[in-house]
C-alpha positions as CSV (number, residue, x, y, z in Angstrom):
1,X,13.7,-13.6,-18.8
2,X,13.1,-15.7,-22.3
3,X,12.4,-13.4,-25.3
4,X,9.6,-15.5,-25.4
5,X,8.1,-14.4,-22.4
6,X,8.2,-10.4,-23.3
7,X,4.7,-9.7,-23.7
8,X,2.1,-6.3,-23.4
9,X,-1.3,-6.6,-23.4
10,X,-2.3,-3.7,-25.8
11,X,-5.3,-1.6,-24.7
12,X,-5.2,2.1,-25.0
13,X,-7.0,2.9,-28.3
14,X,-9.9,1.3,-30.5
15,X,-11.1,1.7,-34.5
16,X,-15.0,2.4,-34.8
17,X,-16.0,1.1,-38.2
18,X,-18.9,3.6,-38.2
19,X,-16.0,6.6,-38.4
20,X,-13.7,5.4,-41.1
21,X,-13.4,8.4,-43.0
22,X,-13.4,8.3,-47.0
23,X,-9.3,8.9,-47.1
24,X,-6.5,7.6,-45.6
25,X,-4.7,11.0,-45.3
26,X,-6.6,12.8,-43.1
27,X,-6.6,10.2,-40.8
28,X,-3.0,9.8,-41.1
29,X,-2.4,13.4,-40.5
30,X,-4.9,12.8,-37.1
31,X,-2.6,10.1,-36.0
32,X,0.9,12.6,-36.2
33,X,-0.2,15.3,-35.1
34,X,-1.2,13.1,-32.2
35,X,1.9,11.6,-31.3
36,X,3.5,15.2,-32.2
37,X,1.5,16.7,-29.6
38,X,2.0,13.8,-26.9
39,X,6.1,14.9,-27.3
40,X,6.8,11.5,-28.7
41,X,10.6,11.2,-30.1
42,X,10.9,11.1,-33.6
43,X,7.4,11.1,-34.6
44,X,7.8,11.3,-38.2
45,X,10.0,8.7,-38.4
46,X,9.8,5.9,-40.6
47,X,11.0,2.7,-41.7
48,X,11.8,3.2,-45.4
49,X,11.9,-0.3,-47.6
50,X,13.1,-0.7,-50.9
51,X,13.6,-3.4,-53.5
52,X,17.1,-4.0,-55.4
53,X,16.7,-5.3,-59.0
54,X,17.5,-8.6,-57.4
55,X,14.6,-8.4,-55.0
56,X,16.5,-8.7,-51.9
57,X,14.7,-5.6,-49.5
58,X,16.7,-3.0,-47.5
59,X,15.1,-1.3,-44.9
60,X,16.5,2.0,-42.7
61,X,14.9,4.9,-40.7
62,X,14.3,7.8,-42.6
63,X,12.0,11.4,-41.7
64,X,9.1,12.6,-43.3
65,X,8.9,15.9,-44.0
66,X,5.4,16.1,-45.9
67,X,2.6,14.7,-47.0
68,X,-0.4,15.5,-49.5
69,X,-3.1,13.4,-51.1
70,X,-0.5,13.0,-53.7
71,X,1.7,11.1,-50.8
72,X,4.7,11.2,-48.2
73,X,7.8,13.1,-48.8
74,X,11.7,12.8,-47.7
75,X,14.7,13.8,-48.7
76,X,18.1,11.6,-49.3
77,X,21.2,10.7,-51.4
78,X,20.1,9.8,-55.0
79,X,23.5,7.9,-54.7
80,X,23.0,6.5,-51.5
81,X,21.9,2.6,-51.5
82,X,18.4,3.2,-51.3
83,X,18.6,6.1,-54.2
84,X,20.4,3.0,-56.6
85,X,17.1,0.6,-55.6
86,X,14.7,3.2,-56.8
87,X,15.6,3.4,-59.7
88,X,16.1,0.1,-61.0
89,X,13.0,-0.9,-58.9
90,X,10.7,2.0,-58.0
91,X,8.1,-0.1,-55.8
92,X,8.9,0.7,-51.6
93,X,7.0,1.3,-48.4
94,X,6.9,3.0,-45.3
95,X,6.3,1.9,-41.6
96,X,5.4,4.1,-38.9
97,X,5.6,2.7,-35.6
98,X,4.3,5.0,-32.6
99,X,4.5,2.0,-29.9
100,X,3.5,4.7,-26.5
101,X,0.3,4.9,-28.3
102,X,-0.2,1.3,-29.6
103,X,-0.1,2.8,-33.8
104,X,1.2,1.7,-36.4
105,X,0.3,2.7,-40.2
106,X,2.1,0.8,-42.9
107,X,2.1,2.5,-46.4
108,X,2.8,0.5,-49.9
109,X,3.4,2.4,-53.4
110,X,5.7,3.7,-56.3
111,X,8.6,6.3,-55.4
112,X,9.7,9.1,-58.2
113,X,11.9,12.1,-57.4
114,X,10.3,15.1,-55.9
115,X,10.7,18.0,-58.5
116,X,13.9,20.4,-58.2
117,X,12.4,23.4,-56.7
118,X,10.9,21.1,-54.1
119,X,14.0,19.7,-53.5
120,X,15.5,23.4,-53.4
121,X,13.0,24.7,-50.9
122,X,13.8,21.7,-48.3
123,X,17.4,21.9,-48.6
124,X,17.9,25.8,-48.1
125,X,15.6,25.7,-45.0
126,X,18.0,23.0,-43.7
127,X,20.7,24.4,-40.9
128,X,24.5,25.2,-42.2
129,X,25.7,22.3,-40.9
130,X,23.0,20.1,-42.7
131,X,23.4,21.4,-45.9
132,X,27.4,20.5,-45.7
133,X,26.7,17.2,-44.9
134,X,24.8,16.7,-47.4
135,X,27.6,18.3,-49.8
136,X,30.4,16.2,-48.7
137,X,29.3,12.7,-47.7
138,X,29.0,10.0,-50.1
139,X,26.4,8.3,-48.7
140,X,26.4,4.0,-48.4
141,X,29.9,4.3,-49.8
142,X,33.1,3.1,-48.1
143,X,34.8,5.0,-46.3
144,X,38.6,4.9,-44.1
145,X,37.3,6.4,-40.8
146,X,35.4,8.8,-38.8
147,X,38.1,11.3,-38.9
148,X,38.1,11.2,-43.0
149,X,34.4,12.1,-42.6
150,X,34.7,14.8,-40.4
151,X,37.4,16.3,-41.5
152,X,35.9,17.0,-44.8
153,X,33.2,18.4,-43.2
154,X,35.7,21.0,-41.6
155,X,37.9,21.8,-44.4
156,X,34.2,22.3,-46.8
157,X,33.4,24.6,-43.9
158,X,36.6,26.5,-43.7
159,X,36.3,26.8,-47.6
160,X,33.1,28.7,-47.8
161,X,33.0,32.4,-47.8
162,X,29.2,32.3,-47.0
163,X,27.1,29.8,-45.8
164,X,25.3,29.9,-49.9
165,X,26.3,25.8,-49.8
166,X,24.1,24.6,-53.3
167,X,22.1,21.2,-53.5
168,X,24.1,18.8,-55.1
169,X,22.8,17.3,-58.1
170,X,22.7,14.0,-56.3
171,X,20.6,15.0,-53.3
172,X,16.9,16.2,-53.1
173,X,13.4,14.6,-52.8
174,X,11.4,11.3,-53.0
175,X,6.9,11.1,-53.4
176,X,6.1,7.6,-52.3
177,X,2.5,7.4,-54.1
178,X,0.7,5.2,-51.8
179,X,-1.6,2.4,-53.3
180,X,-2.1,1.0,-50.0
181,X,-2.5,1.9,-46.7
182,X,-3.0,0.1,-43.5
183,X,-3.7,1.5,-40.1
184,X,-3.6,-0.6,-37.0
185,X,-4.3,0.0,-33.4
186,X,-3.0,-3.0,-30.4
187,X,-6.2,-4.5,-28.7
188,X,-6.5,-7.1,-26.0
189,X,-5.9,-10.4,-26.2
190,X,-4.0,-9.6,-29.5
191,X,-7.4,-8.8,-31.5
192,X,-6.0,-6.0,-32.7
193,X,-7.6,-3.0,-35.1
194,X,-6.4,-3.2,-39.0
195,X,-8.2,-1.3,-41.5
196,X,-6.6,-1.2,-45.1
197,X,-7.4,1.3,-47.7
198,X,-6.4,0.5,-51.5
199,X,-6.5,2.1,-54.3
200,X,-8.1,1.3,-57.1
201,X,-9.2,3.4,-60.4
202,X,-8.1,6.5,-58.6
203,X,-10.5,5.9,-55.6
204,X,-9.7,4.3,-52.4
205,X,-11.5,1.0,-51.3
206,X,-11.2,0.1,-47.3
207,X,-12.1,-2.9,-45.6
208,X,-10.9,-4.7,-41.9
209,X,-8.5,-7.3,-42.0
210,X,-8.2,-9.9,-39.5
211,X,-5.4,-9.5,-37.0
């Protein structure tokens, strides 16, 4: 079979416009908990795009692990690659992609570190394991092999007297502020469902788009 030939005729879902509520969040939150409840893998999974000071994008899969009306929350690196694009060039987005239910909800905005004891909170909640990880690995850096990573894990393991492993100074929280939002559900014959939601003077504006 041609790639070209890979096709699904999207039908499981429709957007009223008489029930577009004043917020994108709630709705958001409707959608998760949605595909949370329907045992989807990964639900709060989402493509994470930033900008380098050269403009050239880098996307990767990253989890959410919060949202407010303020915005979306995760946790990485600050050294890591996408950590150096923030802050030379805070503008990013988010994809959320939940194909079994025909959803996807793309998010565009600024991103600014979480605050310490936000940071704190997530990473102490984390498993052991987790929190060593994050300790050892220099994350987007070269490394000589597999066994280098894992055997710093072991020998930061066999080190500790406890299992009290700190946040490193380098690691903690992201807010991706959204400006826009765009929700979109698959209909037939590829008119699909896209309502966007921007913001503007502190109050969000929504309107269809054409798919």
């Amino acid at each position: 079979m041609e790639l070209h030939d890979l096709r699904i005729n999207y039908g499981k879902g429709e957007i009223d416009d008489r029930n577009l509520p004043e917020s994108p969040f709630g709705w958001f939150g409707e959608w998760l908990a949605d595909a949370i409840s329907k045992g989807l893998p990964e639900a709060n999974a989402m493509v994470l795009s930033t900008v380098s000071d050269l403009g050239k994008p880098s996307s990767r899969i990253v989890l959410l692990k919060a949202f407010d009306e303020r915005g979306f929350l995760f946790f990485t690196n600050y050294s890591s690659r996408k950590g150096h694009n923030i802050t030379l060039n805070p503008a990013g987005s988010l994809l959320f992609f939940w194909p079994e239910l025909e959803r996807q909800v793309r998010v565009e905005g600024i991103i600014l570190k979480a605050d310490p004891v936000t940071s704190d909170e997530y990473f102490y909640s984390r498993p052991l394991e987790s929190r060593v990880s994050a300790a050892v690995s220099p994350q987007s850096a070269e490394v000589p092999s597999r066994i280098y990573l894992e055997k710093m894990h072991k020998d930061f393991l066999e080190s500790l007297k406890d299992d009290k492993v700190q946040r490193p100074d380098n690691w903690g929280g992201y807010w991706l502020f959204p400006e826009l939002v765009e929700f979109w559900q698959g209909r037939r014959n590829r008119l699909h469902d896209r309502i966007q939601y921007d913001r503007s003077d502190s109050e969000w504006k929504r309107c269809r788009l054409a798919p």
